[in-house]
C-alpha positions as CSV (number, residue, x, y, z in Angstrom):
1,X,-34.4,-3.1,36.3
2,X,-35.2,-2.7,32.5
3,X,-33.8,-4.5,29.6
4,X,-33.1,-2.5,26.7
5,X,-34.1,-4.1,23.3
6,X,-32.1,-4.3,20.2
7,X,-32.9,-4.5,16.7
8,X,-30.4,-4.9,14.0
9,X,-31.1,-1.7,11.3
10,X,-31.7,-3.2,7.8
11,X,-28.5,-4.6,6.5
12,X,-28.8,-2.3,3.4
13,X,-27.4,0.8,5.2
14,X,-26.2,0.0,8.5
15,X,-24.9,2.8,11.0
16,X,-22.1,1.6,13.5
17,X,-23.8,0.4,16.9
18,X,-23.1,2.8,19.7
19,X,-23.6,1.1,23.3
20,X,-24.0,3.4,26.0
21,X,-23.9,1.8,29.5
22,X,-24.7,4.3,33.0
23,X,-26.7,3.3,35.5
24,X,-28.1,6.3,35.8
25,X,-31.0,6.9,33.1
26,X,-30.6,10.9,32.8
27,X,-27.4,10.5,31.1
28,X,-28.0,7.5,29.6
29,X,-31.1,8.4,27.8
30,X,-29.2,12.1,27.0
31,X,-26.5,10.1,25.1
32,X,-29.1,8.2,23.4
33,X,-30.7,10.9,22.0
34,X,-27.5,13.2,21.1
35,X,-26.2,10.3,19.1
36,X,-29.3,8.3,17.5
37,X,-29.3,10.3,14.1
38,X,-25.9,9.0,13.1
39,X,-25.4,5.5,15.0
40,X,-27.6,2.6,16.0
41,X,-27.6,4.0,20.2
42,X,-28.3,1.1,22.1
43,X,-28.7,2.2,26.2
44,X,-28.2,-0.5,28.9
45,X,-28.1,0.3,32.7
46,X,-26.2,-2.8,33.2
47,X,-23.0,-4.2,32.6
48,X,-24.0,-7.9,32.3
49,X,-26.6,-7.3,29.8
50,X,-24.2,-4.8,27.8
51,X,-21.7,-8.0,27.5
52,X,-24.4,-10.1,26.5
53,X,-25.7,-7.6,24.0
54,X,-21.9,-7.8,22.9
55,X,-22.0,-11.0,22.6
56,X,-24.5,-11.7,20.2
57,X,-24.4,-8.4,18.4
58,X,-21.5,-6.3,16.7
59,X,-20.4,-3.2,19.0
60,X,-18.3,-0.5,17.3
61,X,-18.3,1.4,20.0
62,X,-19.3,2.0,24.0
63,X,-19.6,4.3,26.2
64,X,-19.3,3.0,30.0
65,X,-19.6,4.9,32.9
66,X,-16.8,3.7,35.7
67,X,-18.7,3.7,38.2
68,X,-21.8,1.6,37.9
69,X,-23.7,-0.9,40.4
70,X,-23.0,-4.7,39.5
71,X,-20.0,-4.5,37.3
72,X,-18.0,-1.4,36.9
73,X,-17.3,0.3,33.7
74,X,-13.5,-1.3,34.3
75,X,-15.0,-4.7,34.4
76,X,-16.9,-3.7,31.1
77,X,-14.4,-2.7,29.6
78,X,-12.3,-5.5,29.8
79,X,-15.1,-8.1,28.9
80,X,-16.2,-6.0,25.5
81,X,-12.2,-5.8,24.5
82,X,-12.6,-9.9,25.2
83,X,-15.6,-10.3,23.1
84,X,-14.1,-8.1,20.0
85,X,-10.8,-6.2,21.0
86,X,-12.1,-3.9,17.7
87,X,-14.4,-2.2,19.8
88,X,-13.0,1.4,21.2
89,X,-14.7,2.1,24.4
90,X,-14.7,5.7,25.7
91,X,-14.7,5.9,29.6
92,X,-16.8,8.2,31.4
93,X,-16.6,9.3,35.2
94,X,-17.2,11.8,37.7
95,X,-14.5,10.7,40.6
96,X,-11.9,10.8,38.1
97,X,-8.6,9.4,40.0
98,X,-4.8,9.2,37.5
99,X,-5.1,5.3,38.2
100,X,-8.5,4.8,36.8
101,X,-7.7,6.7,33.8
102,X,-4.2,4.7,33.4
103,X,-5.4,1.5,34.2
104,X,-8.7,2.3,31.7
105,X,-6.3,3.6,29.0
106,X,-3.5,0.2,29.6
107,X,-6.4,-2.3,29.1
108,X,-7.2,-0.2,25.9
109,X,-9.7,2.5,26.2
110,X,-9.2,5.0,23.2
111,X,-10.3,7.8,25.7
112,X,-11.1,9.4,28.9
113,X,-13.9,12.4,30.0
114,X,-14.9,13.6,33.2
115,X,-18.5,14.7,34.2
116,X,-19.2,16.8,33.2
117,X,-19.1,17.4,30.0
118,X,-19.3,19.7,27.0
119,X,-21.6,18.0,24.0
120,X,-18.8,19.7,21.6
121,X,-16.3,17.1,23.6
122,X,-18.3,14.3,23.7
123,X,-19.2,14.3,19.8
124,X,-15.4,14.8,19.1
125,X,-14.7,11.4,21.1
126,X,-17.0,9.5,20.0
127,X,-15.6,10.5,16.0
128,X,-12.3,9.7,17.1
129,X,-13.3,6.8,18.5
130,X,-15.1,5.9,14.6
131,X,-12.4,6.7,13.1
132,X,-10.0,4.6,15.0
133,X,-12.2,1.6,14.4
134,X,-12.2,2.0,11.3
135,X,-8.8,2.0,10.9
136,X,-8.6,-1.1,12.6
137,X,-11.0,-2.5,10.5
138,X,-8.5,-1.3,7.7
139,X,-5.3,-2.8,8.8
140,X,-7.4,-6.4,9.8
141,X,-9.0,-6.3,6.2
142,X,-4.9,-5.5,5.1
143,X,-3.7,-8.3,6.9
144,X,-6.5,-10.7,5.8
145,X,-5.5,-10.0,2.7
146,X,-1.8,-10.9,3.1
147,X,-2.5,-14.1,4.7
148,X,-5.5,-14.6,0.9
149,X,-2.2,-14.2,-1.0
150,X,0.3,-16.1,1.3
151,X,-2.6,-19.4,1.6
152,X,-2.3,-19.1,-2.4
153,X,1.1,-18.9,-2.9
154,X,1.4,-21.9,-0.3
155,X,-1.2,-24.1,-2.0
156,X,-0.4,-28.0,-2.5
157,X,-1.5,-27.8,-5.9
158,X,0.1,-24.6,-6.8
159,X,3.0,-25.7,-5.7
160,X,3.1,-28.9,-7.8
161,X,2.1,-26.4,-11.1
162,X,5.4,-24.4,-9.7
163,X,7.5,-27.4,-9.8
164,X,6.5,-28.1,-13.5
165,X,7.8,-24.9,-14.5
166,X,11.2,-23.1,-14.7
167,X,13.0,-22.0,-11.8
168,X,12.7,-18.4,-13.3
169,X,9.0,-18.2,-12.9
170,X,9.5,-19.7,-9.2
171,X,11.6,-16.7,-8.3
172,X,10.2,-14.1,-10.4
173,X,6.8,-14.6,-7.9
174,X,9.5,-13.9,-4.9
175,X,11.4,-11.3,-6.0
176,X,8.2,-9.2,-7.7
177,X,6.3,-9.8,-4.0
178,X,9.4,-8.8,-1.9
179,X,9.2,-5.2,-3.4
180,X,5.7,-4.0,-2.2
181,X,6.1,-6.4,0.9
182,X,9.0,-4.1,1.9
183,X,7.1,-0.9,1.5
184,X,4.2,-2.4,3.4
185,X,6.7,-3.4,5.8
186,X,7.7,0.2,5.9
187,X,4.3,1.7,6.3
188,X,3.5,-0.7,9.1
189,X,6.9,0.2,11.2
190,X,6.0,4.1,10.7
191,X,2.1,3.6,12.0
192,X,3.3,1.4,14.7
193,X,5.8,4.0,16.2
194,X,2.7,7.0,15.2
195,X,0.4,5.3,17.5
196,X,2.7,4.2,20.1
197,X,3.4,7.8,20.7
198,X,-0.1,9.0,21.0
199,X,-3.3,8.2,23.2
200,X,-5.7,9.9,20.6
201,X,-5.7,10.4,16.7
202,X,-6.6,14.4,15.7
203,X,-5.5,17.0,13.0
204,X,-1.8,16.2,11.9
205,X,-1.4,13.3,13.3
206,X,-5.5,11.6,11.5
207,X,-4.0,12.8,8.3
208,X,-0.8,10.9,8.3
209,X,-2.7,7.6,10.0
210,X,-5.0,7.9,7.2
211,X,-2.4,8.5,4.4
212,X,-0.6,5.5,5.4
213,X,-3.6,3.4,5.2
214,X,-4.3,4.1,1.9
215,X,-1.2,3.7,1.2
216,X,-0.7,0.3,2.8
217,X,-3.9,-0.8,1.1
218,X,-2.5,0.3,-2.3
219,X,0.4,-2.0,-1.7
220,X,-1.4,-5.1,-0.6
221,X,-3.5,-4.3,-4.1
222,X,-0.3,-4.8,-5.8
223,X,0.8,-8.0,-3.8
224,X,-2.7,-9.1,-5.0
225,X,-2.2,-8.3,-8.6
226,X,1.1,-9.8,-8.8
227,X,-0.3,-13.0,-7.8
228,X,-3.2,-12.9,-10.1
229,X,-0.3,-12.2,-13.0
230,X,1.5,-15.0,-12.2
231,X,-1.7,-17.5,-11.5
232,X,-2.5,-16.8,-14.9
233,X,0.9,-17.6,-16.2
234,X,1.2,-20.9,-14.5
235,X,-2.2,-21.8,-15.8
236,X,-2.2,-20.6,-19.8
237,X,-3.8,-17.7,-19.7
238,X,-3.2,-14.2,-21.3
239,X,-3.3,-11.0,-19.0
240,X,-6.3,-9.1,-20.8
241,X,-5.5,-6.0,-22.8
242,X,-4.6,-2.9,-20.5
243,X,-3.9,1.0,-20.1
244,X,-2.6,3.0,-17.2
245,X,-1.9,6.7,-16.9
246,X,2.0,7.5,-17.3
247,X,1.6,10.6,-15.1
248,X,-0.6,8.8,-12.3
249,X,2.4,5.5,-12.3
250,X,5.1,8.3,-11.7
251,X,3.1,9.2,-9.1
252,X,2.2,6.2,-7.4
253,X,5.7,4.9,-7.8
254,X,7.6,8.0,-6.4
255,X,5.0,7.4,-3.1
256,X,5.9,4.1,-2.9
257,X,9.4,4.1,-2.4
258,X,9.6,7.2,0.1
259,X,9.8,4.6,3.0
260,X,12.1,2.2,1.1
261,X,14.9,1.1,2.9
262,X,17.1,1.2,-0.6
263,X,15.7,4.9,-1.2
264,X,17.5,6.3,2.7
265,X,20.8,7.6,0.9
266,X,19.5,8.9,-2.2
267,X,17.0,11.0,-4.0
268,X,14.2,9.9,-7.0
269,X,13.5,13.3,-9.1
270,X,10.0,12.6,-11.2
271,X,9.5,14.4,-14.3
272,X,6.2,13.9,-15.3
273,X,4.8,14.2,-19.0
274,X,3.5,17.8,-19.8
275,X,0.3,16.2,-21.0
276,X,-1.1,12.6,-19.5
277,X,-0.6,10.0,-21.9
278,X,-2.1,6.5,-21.7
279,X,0.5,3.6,-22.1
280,X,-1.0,0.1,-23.5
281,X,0.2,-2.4,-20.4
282,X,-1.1,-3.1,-17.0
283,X,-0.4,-0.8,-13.8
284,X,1.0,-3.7,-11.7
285,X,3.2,-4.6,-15.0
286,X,4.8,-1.7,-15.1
287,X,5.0,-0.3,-11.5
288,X,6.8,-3.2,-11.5
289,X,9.1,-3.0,-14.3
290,X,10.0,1.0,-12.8
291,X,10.6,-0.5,-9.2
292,X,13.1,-2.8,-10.6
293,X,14.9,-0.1,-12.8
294,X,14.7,2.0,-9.6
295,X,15.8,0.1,-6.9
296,X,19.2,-1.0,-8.9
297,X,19.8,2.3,-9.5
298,X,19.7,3.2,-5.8
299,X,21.6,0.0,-5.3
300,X,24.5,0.8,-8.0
301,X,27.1,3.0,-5.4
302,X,27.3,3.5,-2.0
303,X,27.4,7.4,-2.0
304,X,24.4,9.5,-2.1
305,X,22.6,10.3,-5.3
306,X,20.0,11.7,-7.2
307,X,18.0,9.1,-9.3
308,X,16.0,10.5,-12.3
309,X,12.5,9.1,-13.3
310,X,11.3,10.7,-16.3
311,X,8.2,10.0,-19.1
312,X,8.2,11.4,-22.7
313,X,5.8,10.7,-25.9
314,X,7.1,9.8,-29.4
315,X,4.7,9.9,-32.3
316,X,7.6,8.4,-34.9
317,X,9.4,5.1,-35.6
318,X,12.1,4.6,-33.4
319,X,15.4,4.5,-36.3
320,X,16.3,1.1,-35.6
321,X,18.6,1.1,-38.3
322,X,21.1,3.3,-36.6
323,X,21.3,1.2,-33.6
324,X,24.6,-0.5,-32.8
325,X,25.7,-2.5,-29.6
326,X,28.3,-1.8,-28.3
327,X,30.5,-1.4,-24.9
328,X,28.5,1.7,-23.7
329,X,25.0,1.1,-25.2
330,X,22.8,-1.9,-25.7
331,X,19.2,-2.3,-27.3
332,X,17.4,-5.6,-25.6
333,X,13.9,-6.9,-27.1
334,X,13.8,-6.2,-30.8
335,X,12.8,-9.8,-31.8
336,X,9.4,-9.1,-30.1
337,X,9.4,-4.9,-30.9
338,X,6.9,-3.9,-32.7
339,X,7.9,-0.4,-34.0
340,X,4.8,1.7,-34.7
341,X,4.1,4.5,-32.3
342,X,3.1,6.6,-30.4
343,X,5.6,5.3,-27.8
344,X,6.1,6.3,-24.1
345,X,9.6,6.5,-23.2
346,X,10.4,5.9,-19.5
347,X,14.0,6.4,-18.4
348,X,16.0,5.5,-15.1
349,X,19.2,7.6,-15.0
350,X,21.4,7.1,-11.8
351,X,24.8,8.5,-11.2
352,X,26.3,5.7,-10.5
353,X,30.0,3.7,-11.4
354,X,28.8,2.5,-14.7
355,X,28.4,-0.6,-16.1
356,X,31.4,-2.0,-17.7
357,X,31.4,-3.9,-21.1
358,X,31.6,-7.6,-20.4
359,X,28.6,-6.9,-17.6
360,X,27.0,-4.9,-20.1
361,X,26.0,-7.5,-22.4
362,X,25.0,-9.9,-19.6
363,X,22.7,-7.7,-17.6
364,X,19.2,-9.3,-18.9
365,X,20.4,-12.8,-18.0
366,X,18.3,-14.6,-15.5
367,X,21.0,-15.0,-12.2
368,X,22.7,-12.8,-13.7
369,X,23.7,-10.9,-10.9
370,X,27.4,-8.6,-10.0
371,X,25.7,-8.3,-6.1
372,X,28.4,-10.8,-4.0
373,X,25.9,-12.0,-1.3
374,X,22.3,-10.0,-1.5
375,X,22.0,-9.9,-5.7
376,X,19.4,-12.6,-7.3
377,X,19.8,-11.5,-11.1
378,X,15.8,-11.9,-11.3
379,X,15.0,-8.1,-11.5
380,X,16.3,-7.3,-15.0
381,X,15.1,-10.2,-15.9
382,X,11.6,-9.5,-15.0
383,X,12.0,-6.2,-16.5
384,X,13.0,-7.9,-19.9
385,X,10.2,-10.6,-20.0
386,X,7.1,-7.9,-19.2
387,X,9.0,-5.7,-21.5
388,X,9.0,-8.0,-24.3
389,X,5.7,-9.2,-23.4
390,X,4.0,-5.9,-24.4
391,X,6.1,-5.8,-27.2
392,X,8.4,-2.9,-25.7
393,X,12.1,-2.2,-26.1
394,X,14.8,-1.5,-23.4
395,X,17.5,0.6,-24.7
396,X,20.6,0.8,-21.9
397,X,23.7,3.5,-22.0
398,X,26.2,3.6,-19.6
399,X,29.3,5.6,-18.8
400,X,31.9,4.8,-16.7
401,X,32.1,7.2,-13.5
402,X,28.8,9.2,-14.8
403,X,26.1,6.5,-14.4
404,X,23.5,4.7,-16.6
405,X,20.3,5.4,-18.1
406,X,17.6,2.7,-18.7
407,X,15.0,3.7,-21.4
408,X,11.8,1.5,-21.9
409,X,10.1,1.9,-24.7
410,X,6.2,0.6,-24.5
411,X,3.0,1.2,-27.0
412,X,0.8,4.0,-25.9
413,X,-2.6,5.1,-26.8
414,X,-2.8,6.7,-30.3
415,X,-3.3,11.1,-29.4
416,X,-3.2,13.9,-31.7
417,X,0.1,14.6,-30.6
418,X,3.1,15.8,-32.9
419,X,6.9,14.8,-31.7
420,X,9.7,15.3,-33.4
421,X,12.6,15.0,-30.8
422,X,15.3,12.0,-31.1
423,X,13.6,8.6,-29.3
424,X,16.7,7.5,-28.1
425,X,18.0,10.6,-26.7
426,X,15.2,10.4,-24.0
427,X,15.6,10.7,-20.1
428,X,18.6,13.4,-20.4
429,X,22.3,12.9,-21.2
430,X,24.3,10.3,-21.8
């Protein structure tokens, strides 16, 4: 019996390991050799010593052959998914028999060949195989993540600097959380059921897997950020100047929200600007500030509907002097305004019921709220306080039986661009 050795590549570069256990040293060594320019091929004869190896070394994937003297390529595979249930383990076997294959597959083999074999299909299972693990290695860095944020959030002494401060702040962290928590929630549901239906990952299907990763990695990105925001809040400090594309936060946002459980009845239509423009305030700042305008607006009736998103650029003061509350329109922030452009104006237009007058000038209160059991009058709140804090401007018009349009005003990076429509007729009618 021979004892393969193993050395670790240098740590600068290092391929995946690829173990490869047959008792037989033709196709072993064969393997070896196929596969040695893009992995770290480690061939073992036995199945003791490829646990052992396991044990002491990280395995990405394996190869086992079913039938093996000692322990069988079953037995393998059960120890390996043991030592690091990561590891997707490709069985191999020339007696091939529909229980082997289901009992290989149920303990969580990610496939199944018979001898022979062509090279074409072996090299396609073993990339499968990568690419599964690395998805794994995706959703366990993802959920290590969530549990960063959720040890932070839960931290005795962040707790006690929550208690000194006002209730506001307290739920402001819950309710900014909930909204990417929900979409992750969302993301995670849809992969579940997309891999429950399948036994391998190819074409359509490794697309969507891998769009939803990204996707679900995004999202934790902005639990993440949220946190940071409010850390630095509770602590004194100022959020560092920042710029975000307006075109690439209609995108982002319009993703987000396509597995939103508020978003099932109705429609958001993105009109992007014609040309980019750069707006002076923090992605996670104002993906937030959208989601809330948003999600009300899906909120706001029952029926089906078509919720507008929409960007423009202003290079002139907004005419402030014209302005006049009233029972269909409302300008909220102009102690903190600043009124030298260029702007960027975003607008929320639902079709909704409406807001009537006396809920009209109560909207930015915090727990403020017209929702009888699930409404938490936080979210235009929030809206208003990272509004004002970039010294924006929220202009609100609403009629009754055509819907409401929310129009935030915020400072953008200075362009060569000329505009001469009317600021406050932006996002459409009304």
């Amino acid at each position: 019996m021979t004892t393969a050795s193993f050395t670790p590549p240098p740590t600068a570069s290092v391929p995946p390991t690829l173990l490869i256990v047959d008792d037989e040293e033709g196709p072993r060594q064969s393997l070896r050799m196929v596969f040695k320019k893009d992995f770290n091929a480690v061939a073992i004869e036995d199945g003791d010593q490829a646990l052992e190896l396991a044990r002491q070394h990280p395995v990405h994937i394996a190869i086992l052959d079913i039938r093996m003297a000692g322990k069988s390529g079953i037995d393998v595979l059960r120890g390996l998914k043991a030592i690091d249930p990561h590891i997707e383990v490709i069985m191999l076997t020339a007696y091939e028999t529909i229980e082997t294959a289901r009992q290989a597959l149920r303990l969580g083999a990610c496939d199944y060949l018979s001898k022979p074999f062509e090279l074409s299909t072996i090299r396609e299972a073993v990339n499968r195989a990568l690419y599964l693990r690395r998805v794994s290695e995706s959703i366990a860095a993802t959920v290590a993540r969530l549990n960063e944020i959720t040890a932070q959030l839960n931290d005795a002494s962040l707790r006690e600097e929550m208690a000194r401060t006002t209730n506001e702040i307290y739920a402001g962290v819950l309710h900014d959380i909930n909204n990417p928590l929900t979409i992750i929630t969302g993301y995670v549901e849809l992969l579940g059921n997309r891999l429950a239906k399948v036994g391998s990952l190819h074409g359509a299907d490794l697309e969507s897997v891998r769009t939803d990763i990204a996707s679900l990695t995004k999202q934790v990105n902005t639990c993440a950020a949220i946190t940071r925001r409010y850390l630095r809040f509770l602590r004194g400090r100022q959020s560092s100047a920042s710029e975000v594309s307006v075109n690439q936060v209609l995108t982002d946002v319009q993703t987000m929200l396509r597995t939103h459980p508020a978003g099932r009845k109705s429609r958001l239509a993105v009109k992007h600007l014609d040309i980019d423009a750069v707006a002076q305030i923090g992605g996670t700042e104002i993906v937030q500030i959208l989601l809330n305008l948003i999600l009300n607006a899906f909120q706001c009736t029952a029926r089906s509907q078509t919720v507008w998103l929409t960007a423009e650029r202003f290079d002139i003061p907004l005419p402030l002097e014209l302005h006049r509350d009233g029972d269909r329109e409302r300008f909220h922030g102009l102690d903190a305004f600043i009124n030298q452009p260029p702007f960027i104006a975003l607008s929320v237009l639902d079709q909704g019921p409406g807001i009537p007058p006396d809920v009209l000038s109560r909207i930015f209160e915090p727990y403020f709220t017209t929702k009888a059991q699930d409404g938490t009058g936080i979210g235009l709140a929030i809206v208003s306080r990272l509004v004002k804090s970039h010294h924006g401007l929220i202009h609100v018009k609403t009629r009754a039986d055509e819907g409401t349009r929310f129009t935030v005003y915020l400072p953008a990076r200075k362009e060569p661009v000329a505009q001469t429509a009317d600021p406050f007729s932006a996002g459409g009618a009304l």
